[in-house]
MMTF fields as JSON, N, C-alpha, C and O atoms, coordinates in Angstrom:
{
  "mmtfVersion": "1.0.0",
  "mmtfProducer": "UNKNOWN",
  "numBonds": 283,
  "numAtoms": 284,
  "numGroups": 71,
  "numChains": 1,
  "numModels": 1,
  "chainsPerModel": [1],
  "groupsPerChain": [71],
  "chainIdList": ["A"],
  "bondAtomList": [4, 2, 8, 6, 12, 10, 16, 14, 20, 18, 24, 22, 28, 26, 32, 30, 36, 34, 40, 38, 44, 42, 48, 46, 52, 50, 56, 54, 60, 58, 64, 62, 68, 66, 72, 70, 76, 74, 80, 78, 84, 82, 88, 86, 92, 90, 96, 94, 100, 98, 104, 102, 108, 106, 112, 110, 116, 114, 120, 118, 124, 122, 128, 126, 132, 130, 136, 134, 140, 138, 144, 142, 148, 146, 152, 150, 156, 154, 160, 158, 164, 162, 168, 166, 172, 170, 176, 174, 180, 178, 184, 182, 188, 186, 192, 190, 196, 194, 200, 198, 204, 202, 208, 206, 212, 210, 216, 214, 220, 218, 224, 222, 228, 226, 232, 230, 236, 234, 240, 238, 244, 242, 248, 246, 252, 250, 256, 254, 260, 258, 264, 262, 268, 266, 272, 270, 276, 274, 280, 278],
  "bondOrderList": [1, 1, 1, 1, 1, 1, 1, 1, 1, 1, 1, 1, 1, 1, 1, 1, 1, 1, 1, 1, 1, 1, 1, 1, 1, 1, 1, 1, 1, 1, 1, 1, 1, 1, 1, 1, 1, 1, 1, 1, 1, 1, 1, 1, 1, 1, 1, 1, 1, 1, 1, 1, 1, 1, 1, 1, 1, 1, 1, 1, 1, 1, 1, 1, 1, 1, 1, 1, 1, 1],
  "groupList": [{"groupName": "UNK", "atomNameList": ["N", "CA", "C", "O"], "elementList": ["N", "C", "C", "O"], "formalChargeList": [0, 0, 0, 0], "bondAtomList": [1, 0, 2, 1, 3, 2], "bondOrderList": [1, 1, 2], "singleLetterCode": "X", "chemCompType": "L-PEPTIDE LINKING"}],
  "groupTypeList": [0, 0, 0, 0, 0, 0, 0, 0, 0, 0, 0, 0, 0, 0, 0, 0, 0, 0, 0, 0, 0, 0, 0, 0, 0, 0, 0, 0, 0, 0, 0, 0, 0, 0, 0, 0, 0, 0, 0, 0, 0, 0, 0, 0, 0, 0, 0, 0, 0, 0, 0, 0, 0, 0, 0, 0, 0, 0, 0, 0, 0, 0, 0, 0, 0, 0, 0, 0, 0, 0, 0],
  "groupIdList": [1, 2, 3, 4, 5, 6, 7, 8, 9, 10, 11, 12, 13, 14, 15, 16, 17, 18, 19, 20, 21, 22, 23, 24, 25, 26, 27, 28, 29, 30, 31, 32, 33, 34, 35, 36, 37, 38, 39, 40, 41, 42, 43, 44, 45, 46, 47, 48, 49, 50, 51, 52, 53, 54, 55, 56, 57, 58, 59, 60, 61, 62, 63, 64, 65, 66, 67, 68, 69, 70, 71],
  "secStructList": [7, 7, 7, 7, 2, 2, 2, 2, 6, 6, 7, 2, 2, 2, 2, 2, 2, 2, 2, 2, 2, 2, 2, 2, 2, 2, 6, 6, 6, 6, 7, 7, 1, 2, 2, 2, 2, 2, 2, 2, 2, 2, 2, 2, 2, 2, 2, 2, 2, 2, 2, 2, 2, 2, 2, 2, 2, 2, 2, 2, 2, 6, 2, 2, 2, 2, 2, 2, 2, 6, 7],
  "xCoordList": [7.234, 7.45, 6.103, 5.278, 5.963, 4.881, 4.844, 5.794, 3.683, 4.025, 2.877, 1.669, 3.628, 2.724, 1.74, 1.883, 0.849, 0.081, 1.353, 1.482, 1.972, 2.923, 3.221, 3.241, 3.542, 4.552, 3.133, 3.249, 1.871, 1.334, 0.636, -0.242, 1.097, 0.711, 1.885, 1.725, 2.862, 4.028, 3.671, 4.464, 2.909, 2.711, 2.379, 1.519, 2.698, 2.78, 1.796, 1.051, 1.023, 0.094, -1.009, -2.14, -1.019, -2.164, -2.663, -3.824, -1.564, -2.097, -2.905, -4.027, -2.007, -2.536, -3.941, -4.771, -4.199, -5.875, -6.838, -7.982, -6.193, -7.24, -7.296, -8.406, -6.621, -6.537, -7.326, -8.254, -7.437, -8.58, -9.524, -10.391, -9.71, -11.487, -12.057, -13.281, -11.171, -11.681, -12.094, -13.056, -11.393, -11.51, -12.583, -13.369, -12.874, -13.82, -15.483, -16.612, -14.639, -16.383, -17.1, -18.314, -15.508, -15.712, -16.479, -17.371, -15.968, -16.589, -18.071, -18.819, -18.374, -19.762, -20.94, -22.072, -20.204, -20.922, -21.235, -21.841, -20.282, -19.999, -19.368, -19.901, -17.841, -16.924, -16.142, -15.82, -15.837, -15.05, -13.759, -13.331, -13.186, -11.317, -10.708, -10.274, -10.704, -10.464, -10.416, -9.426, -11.95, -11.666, -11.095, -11.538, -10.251, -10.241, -8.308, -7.572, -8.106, -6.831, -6.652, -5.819, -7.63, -7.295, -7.231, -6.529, -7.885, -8.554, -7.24, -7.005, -6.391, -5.81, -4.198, -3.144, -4.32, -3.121, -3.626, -2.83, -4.401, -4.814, -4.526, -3.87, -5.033, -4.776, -2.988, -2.481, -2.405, -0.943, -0.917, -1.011, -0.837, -0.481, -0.617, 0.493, -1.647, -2.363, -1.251, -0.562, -1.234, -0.013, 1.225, 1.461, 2.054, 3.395, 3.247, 3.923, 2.27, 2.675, 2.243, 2.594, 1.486, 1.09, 2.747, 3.24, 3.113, 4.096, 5.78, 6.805, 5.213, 6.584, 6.6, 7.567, 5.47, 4.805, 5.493, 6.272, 4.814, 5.359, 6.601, 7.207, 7.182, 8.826, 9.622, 10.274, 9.337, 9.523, 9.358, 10.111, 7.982, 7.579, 8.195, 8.416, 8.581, 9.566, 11.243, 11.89, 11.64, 12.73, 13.367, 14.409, 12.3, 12.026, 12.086, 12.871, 11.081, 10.913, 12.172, 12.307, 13.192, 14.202, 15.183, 16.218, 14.992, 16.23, 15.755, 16.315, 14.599, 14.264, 14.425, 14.277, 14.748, 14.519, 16.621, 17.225, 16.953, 18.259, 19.195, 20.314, 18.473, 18.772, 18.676, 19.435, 17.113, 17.007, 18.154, 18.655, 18.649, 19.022, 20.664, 21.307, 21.455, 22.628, 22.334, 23.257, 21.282, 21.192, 21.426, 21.417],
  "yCoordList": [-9.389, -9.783, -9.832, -8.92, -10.953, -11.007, -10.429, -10.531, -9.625, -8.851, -9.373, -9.137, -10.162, -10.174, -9.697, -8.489, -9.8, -9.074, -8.272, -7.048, -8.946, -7.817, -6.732, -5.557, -7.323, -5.7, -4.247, -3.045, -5.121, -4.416, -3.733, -2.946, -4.08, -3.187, -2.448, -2.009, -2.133, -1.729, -0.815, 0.093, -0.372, 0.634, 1.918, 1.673, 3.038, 4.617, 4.733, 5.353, 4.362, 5.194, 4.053, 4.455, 3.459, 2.526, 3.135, 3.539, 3.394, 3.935, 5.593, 5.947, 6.227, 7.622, 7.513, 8.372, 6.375, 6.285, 5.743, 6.164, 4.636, 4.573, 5.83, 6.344, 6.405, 7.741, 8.287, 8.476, 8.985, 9.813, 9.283, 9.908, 7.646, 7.421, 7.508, 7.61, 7.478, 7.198, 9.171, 9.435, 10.066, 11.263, 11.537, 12.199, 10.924, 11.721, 11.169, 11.643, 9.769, 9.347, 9.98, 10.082, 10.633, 11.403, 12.572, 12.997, 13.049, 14.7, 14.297, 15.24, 13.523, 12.778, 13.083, 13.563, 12.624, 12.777, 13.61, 13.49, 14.943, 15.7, 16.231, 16.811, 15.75, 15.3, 16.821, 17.133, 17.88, 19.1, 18.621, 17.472, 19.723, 19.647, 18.844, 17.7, 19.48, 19.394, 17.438, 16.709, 17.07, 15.501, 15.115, 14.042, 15.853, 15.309, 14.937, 13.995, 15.886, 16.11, 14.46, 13.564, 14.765, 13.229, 11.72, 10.76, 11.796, 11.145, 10.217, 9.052, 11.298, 11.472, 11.095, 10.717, 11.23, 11.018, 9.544, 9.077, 8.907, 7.536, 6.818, 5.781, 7.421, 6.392, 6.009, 5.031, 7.453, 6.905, 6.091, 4.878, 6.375, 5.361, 4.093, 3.566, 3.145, 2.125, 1.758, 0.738, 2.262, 2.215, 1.51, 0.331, 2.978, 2.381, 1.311, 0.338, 1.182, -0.409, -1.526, -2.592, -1.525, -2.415, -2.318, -3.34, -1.429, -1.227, -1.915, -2.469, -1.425, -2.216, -4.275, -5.037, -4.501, -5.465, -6.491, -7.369, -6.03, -6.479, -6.57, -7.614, -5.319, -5.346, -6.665, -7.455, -6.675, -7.347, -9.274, -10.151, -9.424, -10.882, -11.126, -12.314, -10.169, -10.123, -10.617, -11.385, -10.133, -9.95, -11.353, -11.925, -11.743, -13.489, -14.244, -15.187, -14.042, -14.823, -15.101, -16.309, -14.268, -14.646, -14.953, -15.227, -14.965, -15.391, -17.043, -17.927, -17.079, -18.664, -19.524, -20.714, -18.425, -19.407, -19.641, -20.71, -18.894, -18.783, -19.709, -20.173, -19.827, -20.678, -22.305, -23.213, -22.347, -23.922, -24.154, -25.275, -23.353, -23.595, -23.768, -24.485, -23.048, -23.648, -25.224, -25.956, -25.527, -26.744, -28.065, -29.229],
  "zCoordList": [-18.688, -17.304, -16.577, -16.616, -15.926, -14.82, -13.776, -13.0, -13.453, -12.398, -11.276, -11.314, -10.255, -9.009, -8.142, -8.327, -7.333, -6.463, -5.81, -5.768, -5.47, -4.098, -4.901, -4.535, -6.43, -7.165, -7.11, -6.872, -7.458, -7.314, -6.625, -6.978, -5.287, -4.182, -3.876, -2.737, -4.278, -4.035, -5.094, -4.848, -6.275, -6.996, -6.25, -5.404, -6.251, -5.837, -6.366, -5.606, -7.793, -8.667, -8.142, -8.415, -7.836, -7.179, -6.539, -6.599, -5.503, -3.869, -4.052, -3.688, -4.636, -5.395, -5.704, -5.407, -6.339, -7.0, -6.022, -5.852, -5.31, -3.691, -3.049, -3.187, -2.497, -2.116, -2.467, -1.68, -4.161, -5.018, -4.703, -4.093, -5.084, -4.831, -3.585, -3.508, -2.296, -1.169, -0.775, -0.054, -1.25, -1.174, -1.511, -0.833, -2.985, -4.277, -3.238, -3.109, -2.623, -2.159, -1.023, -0.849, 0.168, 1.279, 1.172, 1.906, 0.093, -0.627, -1.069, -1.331, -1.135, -2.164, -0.606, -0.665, 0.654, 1.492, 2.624, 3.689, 1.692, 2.562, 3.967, 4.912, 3.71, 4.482, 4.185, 3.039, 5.579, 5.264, 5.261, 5.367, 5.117, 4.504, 5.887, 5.757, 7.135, 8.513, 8.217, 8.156, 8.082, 8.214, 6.401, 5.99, 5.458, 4.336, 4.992, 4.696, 5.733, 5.807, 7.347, 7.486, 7.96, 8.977, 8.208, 8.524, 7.452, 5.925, 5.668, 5.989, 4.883, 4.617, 5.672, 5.159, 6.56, 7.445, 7.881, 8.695, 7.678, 8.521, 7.119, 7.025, 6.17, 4.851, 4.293, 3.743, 4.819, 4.202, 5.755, 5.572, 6.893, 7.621, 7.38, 7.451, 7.065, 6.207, 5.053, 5.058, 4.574, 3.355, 4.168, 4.434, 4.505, 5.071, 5.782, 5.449, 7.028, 7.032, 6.463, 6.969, 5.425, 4.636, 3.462, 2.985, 3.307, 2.22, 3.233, 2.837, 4.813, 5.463, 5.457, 5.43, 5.485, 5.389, 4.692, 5.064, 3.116, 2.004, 1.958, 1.714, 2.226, 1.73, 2.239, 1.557, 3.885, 4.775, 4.526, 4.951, 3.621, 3.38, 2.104, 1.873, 1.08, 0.198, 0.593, -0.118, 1.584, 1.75, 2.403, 2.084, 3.519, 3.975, 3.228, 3.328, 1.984, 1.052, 0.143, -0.053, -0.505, -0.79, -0.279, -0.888, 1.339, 2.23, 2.017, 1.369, 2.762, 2.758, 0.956, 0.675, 0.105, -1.53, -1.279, -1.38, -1.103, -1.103, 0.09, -0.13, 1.297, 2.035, 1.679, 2.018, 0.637, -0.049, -0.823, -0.74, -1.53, -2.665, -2.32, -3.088, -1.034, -0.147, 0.412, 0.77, 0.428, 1.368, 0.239, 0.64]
}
């Protein structure tokens, strides 16, 4: 099976590993816990609505394939 850009932003273990690297690089520059944890609350924000996003242009997208295909 082919798996799309969207499926793969919709991956959990994706996001998990942006997360790590964006951490691993914060710590690199000496970034304390205090800003690892704001870090951290701005990055899943970023997510969910990028993840509401998708779901959302997904969900259009098979209304409008399904609407052609009645017509």
């Amino acid at each position: 099976m082919k798996r799309t850009i969207l499926d793969k932003l919709k991956s959990r273990k994706l996001w998990v590993a942006i997360i790590g690297v964006i951490i691993g690089i914060a710590s690199a520059f000496g970034v304390d816990a205090s800003e690892y944890t704001q870090l951290a609350g701005v990055v899943t924000s970023a997510i969910s609505v990028v993840a509401y996003i998708v779901g959302e242009a997904a969900i259009d997208a098979a209304g409008a394939a399904n609407k052609d295909k009645d017509e």
